[in-house]
C-alpha positions in Angstrom: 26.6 15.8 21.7 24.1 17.5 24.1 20.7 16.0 24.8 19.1 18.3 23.5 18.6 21.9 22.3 15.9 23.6 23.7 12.8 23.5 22.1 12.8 25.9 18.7 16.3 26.8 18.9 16.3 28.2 15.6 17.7 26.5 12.6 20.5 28.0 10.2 18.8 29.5 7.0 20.8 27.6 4.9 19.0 24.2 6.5 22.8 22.9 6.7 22.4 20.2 9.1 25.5 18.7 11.6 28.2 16.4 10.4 27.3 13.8 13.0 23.6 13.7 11.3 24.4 13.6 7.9 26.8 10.7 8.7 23.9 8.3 9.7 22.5 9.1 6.7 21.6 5.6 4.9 21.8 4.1 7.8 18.1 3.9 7.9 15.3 4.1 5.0 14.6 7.2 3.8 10.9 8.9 3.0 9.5 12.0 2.1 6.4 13.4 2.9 4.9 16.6 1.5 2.3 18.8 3.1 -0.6 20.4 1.5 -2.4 22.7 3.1 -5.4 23.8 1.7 -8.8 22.7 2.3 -12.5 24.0 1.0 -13.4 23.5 3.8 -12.1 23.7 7.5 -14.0 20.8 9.7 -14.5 21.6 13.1 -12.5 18.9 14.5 -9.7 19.7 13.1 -6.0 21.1 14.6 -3.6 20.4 11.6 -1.9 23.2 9.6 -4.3 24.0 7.3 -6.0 26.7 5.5 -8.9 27.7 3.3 -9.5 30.5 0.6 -10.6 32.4 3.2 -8.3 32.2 5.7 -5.2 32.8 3.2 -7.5 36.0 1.4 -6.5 36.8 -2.0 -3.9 39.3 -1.7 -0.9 37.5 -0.1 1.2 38.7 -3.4 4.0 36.1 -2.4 4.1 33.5 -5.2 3.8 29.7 -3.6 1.3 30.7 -1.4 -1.6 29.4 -3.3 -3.0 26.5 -4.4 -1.9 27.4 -8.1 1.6 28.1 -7.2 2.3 25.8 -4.8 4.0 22.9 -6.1 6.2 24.6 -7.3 7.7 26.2 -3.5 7.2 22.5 -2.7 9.5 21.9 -5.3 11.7 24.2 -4.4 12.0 22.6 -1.0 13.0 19.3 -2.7 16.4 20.7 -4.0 17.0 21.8 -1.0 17.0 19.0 0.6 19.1 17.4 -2.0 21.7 20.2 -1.8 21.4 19.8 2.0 22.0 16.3 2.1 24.4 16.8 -0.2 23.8 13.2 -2.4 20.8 11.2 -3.5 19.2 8.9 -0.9 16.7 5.9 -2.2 13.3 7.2 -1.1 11.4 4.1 0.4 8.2 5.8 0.4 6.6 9.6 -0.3 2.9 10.6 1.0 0.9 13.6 0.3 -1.0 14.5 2.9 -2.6 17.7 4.2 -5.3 19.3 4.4 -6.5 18.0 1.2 -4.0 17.2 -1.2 -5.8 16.9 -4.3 -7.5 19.9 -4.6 -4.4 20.4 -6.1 -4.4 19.3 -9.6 -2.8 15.9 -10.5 -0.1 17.4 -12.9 1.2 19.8 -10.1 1.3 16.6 -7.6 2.7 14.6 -10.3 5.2 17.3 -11.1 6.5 17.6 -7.0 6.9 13.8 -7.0 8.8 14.2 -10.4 10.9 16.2 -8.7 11.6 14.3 -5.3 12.6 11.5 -7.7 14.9 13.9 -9.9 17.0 15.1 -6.8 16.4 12.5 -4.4 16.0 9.2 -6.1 12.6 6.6 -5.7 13.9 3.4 -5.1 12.3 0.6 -6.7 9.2 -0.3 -5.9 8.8 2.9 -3.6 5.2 3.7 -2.1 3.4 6.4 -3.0 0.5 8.0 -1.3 -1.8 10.9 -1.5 -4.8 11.6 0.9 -7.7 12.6 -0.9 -11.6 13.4 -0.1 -14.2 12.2 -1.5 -15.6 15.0 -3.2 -11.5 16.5 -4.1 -11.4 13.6 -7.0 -12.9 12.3 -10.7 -12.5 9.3 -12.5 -9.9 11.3 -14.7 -7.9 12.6 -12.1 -7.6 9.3 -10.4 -6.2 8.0 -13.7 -3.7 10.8 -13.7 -2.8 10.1 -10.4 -1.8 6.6 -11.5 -0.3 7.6 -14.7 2.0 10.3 -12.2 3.6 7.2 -10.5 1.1 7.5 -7.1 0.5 3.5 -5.9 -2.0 4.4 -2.7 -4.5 6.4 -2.3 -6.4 7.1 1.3 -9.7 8.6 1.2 -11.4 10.4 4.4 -14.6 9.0 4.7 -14.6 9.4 8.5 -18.7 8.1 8.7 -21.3 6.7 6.1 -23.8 8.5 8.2 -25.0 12.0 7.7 -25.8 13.3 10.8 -22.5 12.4 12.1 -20.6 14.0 9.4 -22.8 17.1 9.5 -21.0 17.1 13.6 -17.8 16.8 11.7 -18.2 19.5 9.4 -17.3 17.4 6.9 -19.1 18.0 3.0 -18.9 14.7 1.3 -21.8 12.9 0.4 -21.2 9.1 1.6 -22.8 7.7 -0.9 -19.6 9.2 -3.1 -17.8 6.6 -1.5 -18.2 3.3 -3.2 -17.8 5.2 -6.4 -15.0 6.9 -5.9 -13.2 3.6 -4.2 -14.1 1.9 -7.9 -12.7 5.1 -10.0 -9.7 3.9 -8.5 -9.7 0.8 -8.2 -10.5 1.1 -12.3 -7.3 3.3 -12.6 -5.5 0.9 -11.1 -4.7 1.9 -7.3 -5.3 -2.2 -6.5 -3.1 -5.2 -5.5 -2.8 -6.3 -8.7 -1.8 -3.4 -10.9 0.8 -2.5 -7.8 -1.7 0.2 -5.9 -4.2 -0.3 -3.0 -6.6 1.5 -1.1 -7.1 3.0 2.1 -10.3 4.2 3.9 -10.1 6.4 6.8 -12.7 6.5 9.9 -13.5 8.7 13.0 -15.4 7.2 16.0 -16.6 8.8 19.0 -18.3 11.9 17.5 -20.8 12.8 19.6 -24.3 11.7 18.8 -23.0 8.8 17.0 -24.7 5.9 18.1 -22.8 2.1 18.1 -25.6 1.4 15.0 -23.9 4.5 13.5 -20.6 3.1 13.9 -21.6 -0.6 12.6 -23.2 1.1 9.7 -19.9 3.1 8.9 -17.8 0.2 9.2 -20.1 -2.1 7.3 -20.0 0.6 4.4 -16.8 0.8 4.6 -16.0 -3.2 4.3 -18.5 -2.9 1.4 -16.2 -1.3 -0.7 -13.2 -4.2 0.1 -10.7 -2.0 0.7 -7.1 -2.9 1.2 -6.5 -0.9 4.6 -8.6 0.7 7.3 -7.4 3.6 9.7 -9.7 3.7 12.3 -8.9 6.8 15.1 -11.0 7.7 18.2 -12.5 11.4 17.8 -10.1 13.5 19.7 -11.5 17.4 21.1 -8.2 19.3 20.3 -8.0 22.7 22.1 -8.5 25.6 19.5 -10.7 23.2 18.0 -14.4 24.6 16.6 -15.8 21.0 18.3 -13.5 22.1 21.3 -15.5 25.0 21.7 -19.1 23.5 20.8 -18.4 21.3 23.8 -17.4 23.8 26.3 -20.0 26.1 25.3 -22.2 22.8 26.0 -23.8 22.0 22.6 -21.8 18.6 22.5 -20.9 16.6 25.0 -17.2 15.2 25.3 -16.4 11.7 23.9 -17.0 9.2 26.5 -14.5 6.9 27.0 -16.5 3.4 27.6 -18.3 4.3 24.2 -15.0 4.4 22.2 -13.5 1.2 24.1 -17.0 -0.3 23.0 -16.3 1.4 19.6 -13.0 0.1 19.1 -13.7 -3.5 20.2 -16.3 -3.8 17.6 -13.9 -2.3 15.1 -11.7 -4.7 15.5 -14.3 -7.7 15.2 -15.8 -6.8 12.4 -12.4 -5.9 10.4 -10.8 -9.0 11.8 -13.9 -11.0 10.7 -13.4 -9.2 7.2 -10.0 -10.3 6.5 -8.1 -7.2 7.6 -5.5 -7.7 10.1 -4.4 -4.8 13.0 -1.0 -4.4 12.5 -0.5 -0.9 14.7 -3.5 -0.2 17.4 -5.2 2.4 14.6 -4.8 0.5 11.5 -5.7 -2.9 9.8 -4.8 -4.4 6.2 -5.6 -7.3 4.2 -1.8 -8.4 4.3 2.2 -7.2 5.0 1.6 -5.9 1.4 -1.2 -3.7 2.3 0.2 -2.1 5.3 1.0 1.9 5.2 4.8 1.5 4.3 5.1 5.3 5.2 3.9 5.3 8.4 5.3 2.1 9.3 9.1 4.0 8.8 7.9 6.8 11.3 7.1 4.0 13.8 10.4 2.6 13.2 12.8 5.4 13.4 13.7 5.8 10.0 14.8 9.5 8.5 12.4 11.5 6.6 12.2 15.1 4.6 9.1 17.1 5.8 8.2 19.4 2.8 5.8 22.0 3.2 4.0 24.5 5.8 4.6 23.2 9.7 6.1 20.0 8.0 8.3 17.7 10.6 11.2 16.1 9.7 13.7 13.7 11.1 17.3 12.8 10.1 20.5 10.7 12.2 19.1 12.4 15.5 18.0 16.1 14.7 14.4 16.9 14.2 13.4 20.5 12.7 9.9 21.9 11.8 9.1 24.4 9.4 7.0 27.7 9.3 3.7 27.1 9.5 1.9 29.9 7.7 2.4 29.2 3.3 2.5 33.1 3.0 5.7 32.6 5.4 6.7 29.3 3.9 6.8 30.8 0.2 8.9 33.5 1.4 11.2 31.8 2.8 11.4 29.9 -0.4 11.3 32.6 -2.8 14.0 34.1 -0.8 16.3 31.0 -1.5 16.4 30.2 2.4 15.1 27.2 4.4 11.7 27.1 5.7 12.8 25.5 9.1 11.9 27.8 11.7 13.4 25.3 14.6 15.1 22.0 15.1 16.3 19.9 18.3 18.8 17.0 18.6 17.7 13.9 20.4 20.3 12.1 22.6 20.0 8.1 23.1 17.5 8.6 26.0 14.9 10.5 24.4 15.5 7.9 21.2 14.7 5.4 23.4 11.4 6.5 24.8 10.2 8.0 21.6 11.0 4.1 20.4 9.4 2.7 22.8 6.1 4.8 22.3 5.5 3.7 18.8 6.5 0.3 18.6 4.9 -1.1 21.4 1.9 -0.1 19.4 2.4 -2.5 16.6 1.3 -5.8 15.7 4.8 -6.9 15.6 5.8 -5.4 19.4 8.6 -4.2 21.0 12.1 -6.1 21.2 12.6 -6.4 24.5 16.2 -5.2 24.7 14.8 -2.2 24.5 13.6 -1.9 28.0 16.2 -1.8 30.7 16.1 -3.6 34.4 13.6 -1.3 35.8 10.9 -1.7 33.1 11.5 -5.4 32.6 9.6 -5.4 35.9 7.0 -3.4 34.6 6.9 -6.0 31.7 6.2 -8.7 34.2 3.0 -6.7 35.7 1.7 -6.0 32.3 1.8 -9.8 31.4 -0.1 -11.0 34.8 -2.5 -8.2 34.2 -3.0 -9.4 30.5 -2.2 -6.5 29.2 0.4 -8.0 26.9 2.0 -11.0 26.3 5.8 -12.2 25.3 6.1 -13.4 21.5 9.5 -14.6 21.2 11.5 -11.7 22.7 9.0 -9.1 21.8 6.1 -7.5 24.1 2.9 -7.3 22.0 -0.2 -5.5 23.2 -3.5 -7.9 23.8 -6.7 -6.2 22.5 -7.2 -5.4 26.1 -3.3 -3.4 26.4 -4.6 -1.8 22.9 -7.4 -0.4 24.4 -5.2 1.2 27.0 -2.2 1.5 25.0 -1.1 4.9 25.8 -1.9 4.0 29.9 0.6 0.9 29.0 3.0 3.1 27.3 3.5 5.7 29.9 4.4 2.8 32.5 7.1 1.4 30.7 8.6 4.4 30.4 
């Protein structure tokens, strides 16, 4: 097997994959995640594949490349992947996520999820997540959701401030928030129907204050939810923000702010009930935790459906077009969407394991790391940037703070 092939060697139109991956197949769970790419909206923050009305226009004339027609290229990708992997395979978990996955209407999400568990299989109990926005959802749709078999919905609420979400470009209102969070709680996306619900939150935008980030955070806690992603603001290159800054209208994120930012984060969630169980993300209990991301920390296999979508299975990673006027083609055509793959040899499997699980709660087995980076391991501990649980290295809030510094050592 070589290492690796180089980056976006292209991948056969028929998405056939190799013997050797197909045979692992099983091996590890399964999941499925499907890309939505449209927003209303495109905030200035913002590098994911996405794409509004306007930059799309109106007259792409290739059926699946709108928000109208697209579940059904999704779906399309879906038997696909069940003719590629040539049997059904228990999907642990499916998320919807985007861009902004219900601005597409809950029978065409409820229809793509119909069909994942048509060709592929759910498995019992599987976990089923769609991103939404505030403003992208009603009461009614949120009960459709449910009735469609979704269990977890994750809204962006990013800040309860104004002025900071105004820097974001984002349109919400906050005080949607708390509403929204009851519609579903009401529709039954809580612990006790089977469902929960996740906020999501941006710190570091500049101008935000730490009293903007306590306010935030205490609005967020006010609406008990069940998980809490929490991500440091990030000025990706190609960016809108990227280019406010350079042009000097915002300053960059400063790094003592967000190590400030993130400490109080994880005080005032701790104090709240909600655990950290990877450096980003807290939940109420095992329950609670993201089930979906959880497998991508842990090497499991996964079908990326939709525009620029990534997926993963025994070894071989491919990635598909990223334009939907492209994607639908491709689809309409009756030919994969992948438009290049890799294989990962045993090294590169390592040090891809080793940069997501060190960043859990629940750490990294130390026979992962060979002779040279059990030393390492020893420096980390004196330096208390870690510490030994059993045979696992988990970070301290101090090595969670610097994870990526701690990461990059090890390996």
């Amino acid at each position: 097997m070589p290492s690796a092939l180089p980056e976006g060697d292209p991948a056969p139109s028929d998405g056939s994959l190799p013997d050797s991956a197909l045979a692992e197949l099983g091996q590890r769970p399964f999941a499925v995640y499907v890309h939505v790419p449209f927003c209303t909206v495109r905030c200035g923050y913002c590098d994911f594949n996405t794409y509004t009305v306007a930059d799309l226009g109106t007259a792409t004339g290739v059926p699946g490349a709108s928000r109208t027609t697209y579940a059904g290229a999704a779906a399309d990708e879906v038997r696909l992947a069940r003719r590629v992997l040539g049997r059904q395979v228990p999907v642990e978990t499916v998320f919807f996520g985007g861009g902004t996955p219900t601005l597409l209407s809950p029978a065409d999400l409820g229809s793509v999820l119909a069909t994942i568990d048509d060709e592929l299989g759910l498995a019992p109990g599987a976990e089923v997540t769609t991103e939404a926005n505030p403003d992208s959802v009603t009461k009614a749709g949120l009960v459709a959701l449910r009735e469609a078999g979704f269990t977890r919905i994750s809204f962006g609420m990013q800040s309860a401030v104004d002025h900071v979400l105004t820097v974001l470009d984002r349109t919400h209102d906050p005080a949607r928030v708390p509403d929204v969070v009851s519609w579903a709680r009401s529709a039954g996306f809580e612990p006790a129907a089977g469902g929960s619900i996740s906020l999501d939150l941006i710190y570091g935008t500049p101008g935000e204050s730490l009293a903007d980030w306590e306010t935030s955070l205490d609005a967020a806690l006010a609406c008990a939810p069940d998980h809490v992603s929490a991500y440091s603001l990030i000025v990706e290159e190609g960016t809108a923000l990227a280019r406010r800054v350079r042009r000097g209208e915002l300053p960059m994120p400063d790094e003592d702010d967000l190590a400030d930012k993130y400490a109080v984060a994880d005080e005032r969630l701790s104090a709240a009930g909600l655990g950290w169980y990877e450096v980003s993300n807290w939940a109420r209990d095992e329950q609670a935790r993201c089930r979906h991301n959880l497998l991508y920390w842990t090497g499991a296999d996964w079908w990326g459906v939709g525009p620029g979508a990534h997926s993963h299975v025994g070894g071989v990673r491919w990635w598909n077009v990223r334009h939907p006027a492209a994607y639908a083609e491709r689809m309409a055509a009756g030919l994969s969407p992948a438009h290049g793959r890799e294989r990962l040899d045993g090294a590169t499997r390592r040090v891809e394991r080793v940069l997501l699980e060190l960043r859990l709660r629940d750490g990294l087995p130390l026979g992962v790391l060979d002779d040279a980076d059990r030393a390492e391991v020893d420096r980390q501990l004196e330096d208390g940037l870690a510490r030994l649980e059993g045979d696992r290295l988990v970070l301290t809030l101090r090595g969670r703070l610097l994870a990526d510094a701690v990461v990059r050592d090890l390996i």
